[in-house]
C-alpha positions in Angstrom: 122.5 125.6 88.5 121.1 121.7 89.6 123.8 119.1 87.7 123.2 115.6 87.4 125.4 112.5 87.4 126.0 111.6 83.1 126.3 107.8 82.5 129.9 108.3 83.2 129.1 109.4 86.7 126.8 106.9 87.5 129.2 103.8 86.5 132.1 105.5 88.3 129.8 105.2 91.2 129.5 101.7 91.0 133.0 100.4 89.8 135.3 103.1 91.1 137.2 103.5 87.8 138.5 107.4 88.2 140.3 108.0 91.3 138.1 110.3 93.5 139.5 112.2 96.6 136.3 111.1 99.2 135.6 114.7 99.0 134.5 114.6 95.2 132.8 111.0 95.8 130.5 112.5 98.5 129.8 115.6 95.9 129.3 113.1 93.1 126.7 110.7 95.4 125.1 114.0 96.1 124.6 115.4 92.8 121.1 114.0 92.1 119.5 116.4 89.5 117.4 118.4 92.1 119.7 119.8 94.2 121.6 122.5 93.1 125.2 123.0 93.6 125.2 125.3 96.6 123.6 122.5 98.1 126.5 120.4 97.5 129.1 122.9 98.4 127.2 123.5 102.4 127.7 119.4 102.4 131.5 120.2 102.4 132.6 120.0 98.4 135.1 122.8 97.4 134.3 124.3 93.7 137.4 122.7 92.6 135.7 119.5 93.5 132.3 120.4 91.1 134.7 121.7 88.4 136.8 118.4 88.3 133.7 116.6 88.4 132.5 118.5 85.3 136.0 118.5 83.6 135.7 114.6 83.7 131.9 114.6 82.3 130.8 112.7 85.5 127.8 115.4 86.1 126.3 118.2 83.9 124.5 120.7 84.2 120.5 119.8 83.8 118.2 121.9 80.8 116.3 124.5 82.2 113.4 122.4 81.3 114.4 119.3 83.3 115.1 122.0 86.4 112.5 121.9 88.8 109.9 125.0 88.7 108.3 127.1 91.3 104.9 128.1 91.0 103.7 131.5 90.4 101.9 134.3 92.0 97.8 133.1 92.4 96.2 134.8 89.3 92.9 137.0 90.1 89.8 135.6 91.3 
C-alpha cells in the first residue's frame, strides 16, 4: 500500500495541532504518496505509528489508479 498525507496531515505538519510522538512526525513527513509503507517502517516507524496516523485521518491510503505502475513485459516484435 503507498498512503498519502490528507489535508489534515498536511496542516498538522505545518501548525503542530495533534500531539505527535517524533516517531509518528518522521512517518507523517515521510509519507509522500510514492513510497509505500514498508518504506516508512525500514525508516524506523512501528505499525502502531501508521495505524494512529490513519485512525486520525492524517494519511490514507492512495487509489490504485493514483499508485505508481510498472511497466510490462516488451510485447513481440
Amino acid at each position: 500500500m503507498i498512503p498519502a498525507k490528507t489535508p489534515a496531515g498536511l496542516q498538522v505538519l505545518k501548525d503542530r495541532s495533534v500531539a505527535l510522538s517524533p516517531r509518528q512526525r518522521t512517518a507523517l513527513i515521510l509519507i509522500d504518496g510514492k513510497r509505500r509503507i514498508a518504506e516508512v517502517l525500514q525508516a524506523g516507524a512501528t505499525p502502531e505509528d501508521i495505524e494512529r496516523l490513519f485512525a486520525l485521518e492524517l494519511v490514507q491510503a492512495t487509489a490504485l489508479a493514483d499508485a505508481p505502475t510498472v511497466p510490462g513485459p516488451l510485447g513481440h516484435r
